[in-house]
C-alpha positions as CSV (number, residue, x, y, z in Angstrom):
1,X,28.7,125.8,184.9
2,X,27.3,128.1,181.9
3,X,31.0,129.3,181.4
4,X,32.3,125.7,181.4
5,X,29.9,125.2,178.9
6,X,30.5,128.1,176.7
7,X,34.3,127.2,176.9
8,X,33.9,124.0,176.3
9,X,31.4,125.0,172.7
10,X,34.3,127.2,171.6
11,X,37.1,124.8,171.8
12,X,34.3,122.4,169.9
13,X,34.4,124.9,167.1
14,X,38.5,125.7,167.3
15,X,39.1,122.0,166.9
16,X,36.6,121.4,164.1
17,X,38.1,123.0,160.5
18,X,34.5,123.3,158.9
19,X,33.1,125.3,162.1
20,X,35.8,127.3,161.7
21,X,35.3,127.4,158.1
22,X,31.8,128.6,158.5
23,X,32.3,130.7,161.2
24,X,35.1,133.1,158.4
25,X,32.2,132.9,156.1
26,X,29.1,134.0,158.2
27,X,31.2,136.7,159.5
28,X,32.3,137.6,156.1
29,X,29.0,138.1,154.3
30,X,27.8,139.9,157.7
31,X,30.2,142.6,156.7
32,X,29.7,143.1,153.5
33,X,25.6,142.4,154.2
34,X,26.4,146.1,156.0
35,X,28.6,147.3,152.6
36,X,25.6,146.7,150.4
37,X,23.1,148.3,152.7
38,X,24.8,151.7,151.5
39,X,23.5,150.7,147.8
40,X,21.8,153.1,146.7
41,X,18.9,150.9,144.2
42,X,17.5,152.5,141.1
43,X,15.6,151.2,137.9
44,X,18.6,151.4,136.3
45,X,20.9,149.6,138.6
46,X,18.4,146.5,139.1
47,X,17.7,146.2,136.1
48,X,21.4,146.2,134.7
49,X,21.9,144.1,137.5
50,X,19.6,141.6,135.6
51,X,21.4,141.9,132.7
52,X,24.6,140.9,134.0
53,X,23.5,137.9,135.7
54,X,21.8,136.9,132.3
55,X,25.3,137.3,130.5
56,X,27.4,135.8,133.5
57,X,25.0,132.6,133.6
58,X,24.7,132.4,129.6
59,X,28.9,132.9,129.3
60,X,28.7,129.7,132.3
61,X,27.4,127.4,130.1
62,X,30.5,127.9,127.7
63,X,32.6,125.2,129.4
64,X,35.8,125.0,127.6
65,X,36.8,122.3,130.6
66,X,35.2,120.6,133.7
67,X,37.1,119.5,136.4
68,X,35.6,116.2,138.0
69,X,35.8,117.8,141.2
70,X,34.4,120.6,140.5
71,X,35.5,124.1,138.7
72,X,34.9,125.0,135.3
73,X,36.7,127.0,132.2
74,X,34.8,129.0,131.2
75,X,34.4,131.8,128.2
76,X,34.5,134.5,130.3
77,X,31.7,134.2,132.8
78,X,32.9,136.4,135.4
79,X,33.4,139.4,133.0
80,X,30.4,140.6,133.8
81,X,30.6,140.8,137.1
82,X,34.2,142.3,136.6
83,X,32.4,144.6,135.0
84,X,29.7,146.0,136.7
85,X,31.9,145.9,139.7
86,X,34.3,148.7,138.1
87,X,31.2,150.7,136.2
88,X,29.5,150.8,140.0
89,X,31.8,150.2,142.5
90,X,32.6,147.0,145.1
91,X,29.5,147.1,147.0
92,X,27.4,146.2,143.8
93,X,30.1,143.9,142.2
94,X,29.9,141.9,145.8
95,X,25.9,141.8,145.8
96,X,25.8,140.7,141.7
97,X,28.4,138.3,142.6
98,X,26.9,136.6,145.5
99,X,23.6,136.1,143.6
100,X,25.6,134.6,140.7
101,X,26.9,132.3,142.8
102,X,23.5,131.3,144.0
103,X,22.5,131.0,140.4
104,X,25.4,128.8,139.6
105,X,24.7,126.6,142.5
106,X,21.1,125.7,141.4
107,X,22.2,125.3,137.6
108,X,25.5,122.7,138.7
109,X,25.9,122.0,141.8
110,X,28.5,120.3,143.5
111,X,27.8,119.8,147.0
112,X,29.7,118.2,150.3
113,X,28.6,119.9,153.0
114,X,27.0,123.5,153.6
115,X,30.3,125.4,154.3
116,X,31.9,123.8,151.1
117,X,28.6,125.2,149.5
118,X,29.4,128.7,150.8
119,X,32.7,128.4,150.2
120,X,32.6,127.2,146.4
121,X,29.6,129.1,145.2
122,X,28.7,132.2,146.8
123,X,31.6,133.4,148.5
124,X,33.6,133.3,145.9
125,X,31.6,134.7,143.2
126,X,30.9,138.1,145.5
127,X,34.7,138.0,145.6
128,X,35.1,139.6,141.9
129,X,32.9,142.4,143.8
130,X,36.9,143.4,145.0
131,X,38.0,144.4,141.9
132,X,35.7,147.7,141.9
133,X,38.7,149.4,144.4
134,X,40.6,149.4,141.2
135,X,38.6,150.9,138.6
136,X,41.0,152.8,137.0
137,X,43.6,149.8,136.9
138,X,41.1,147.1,135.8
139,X,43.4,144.1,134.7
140,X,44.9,144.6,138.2
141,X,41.6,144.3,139.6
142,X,40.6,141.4,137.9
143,X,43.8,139.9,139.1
144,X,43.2,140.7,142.3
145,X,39.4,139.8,142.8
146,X,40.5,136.2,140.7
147,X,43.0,135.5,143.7
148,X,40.5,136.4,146.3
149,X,38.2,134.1,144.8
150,X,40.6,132.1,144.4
151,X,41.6,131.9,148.2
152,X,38.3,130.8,149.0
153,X,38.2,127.7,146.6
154,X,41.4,126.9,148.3
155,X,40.0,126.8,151.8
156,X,37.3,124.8,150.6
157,X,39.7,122.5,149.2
158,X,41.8,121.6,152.2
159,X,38.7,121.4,154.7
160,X,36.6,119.5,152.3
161,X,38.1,117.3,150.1
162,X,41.5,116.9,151.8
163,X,41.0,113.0,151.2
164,X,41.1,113.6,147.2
165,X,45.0,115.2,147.8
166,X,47.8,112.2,146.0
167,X,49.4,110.2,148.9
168,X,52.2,112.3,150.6
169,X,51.2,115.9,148.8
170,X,49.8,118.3,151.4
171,X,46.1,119.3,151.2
172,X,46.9,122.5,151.0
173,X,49.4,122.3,148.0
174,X,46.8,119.9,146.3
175,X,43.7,122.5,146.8
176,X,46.3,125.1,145.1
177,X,47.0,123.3,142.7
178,X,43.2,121.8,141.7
179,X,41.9,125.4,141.8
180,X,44.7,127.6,140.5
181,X,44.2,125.0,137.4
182,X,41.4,126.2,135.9
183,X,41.3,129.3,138.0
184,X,44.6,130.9,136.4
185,X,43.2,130.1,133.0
186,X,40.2,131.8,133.0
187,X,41.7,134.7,134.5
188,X,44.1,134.7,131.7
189,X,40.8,135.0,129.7
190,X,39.0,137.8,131.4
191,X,42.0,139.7,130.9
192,X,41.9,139.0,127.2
193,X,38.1,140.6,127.2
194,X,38.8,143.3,129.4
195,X,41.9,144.2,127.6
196,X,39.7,144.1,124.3
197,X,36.5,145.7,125.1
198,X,35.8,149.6,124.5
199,X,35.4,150.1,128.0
200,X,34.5,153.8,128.0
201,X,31.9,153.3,125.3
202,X,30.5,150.5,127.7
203,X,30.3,153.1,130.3
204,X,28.4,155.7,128.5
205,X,25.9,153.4,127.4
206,X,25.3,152.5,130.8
207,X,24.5,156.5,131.5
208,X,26.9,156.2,134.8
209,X,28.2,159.7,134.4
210,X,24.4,161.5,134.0
């Protein structure tokens, strides 16, 4: 009887896309929970920590466009987090981002559900945590941690707000389309910044090499 049970819950979950949803997510931030436990916390490193959420939140505010939907252009908001993510490496880019995205939630939030909560807010944000594997190639890495964040929006797209997709277009496609929209454009502007910015001076001001 318990194994019917237990068979019967996970074909429950298989069949539902948001348990399935939450399920990726909770198992996500479980493994990078055990990532950031091998920070090693300083002064320093809260307190810069501080900093960047200051300037990532401030930068927020700047919205060049707002999707009704949610989604926002932005002037540059996740530079900071780009940033510290390549001056410390991903562990600390994926903590600072996740506590953006809390931050972000409580100043405008859009909210669904839960899972489209974890999905469009903090899962994303601790995404641009990726691009500190590529600190020497740091317009690739902010490529690459935009498209991871990306991915996420997307999911959340097609599980949650499927009904908004035109008549005939695939939610998929739509959620695609809805995020890469504002998504690709303010990648296009973090690239500007990071292209721009004395990046070494940055770093030595941060005293990351004493």
């Amino acid at each position: 009887m318990d194994n019917f049970s237990f068979s019967k819950s996970i074909k429950t979950i298989l069949q539902s896309p948001s348990a399935i949803a939450a399920l990726i997510g909770v198992l996500i931030i479980i493994i990078v929970l055990l990532r950031i436990r091998k920070i090693k916390f300083s002064t320093k490193l809260i307190t810069q920590i501080g900093v960047v959420l200051a300037l990532a939140t401030v930068l927020s505010f700047f919205k060049i466009y707002k999707l009704p939907q949610g989604g926002n252009i932005t002037l540059g908001s996740m530079v900071p987090i780009l940033l510290i993510a390549f001056f410390y490496g991903p562990e600390v880019g994926f903590l600072t981002g996740f506590l953006f995205g809390i931050i972000d939630l409580m100043i405008d939030p859009y909210i669904l559900h839960p899972v489209q909560v974890l999905f469009d807010y903090p899962l994303p944000y601790m995404a641009l945590g990726f691009a500190g594997y590529f600190k020497n190639k740091r317009l690739i890495g902010t490529i690459a941690a935009v498209f991871i964040r990306l991915l996420f929006h997307v999911v959340s797209g097609v599980v949650f707000f499927a009904s908004s997709a035109p008549k005939g277009q695939s939610p998929l496609i739509y959620s695609i389309i809805y995020n890469a929209s504002f998504l690709s454009i303010d990648c296009v502007i973090c690239l500007v910044i990071i292209a721009i910015i004395p990046f070494k001076r940055l770093y030595k001001i941060s005293n990351l090499n004493t």
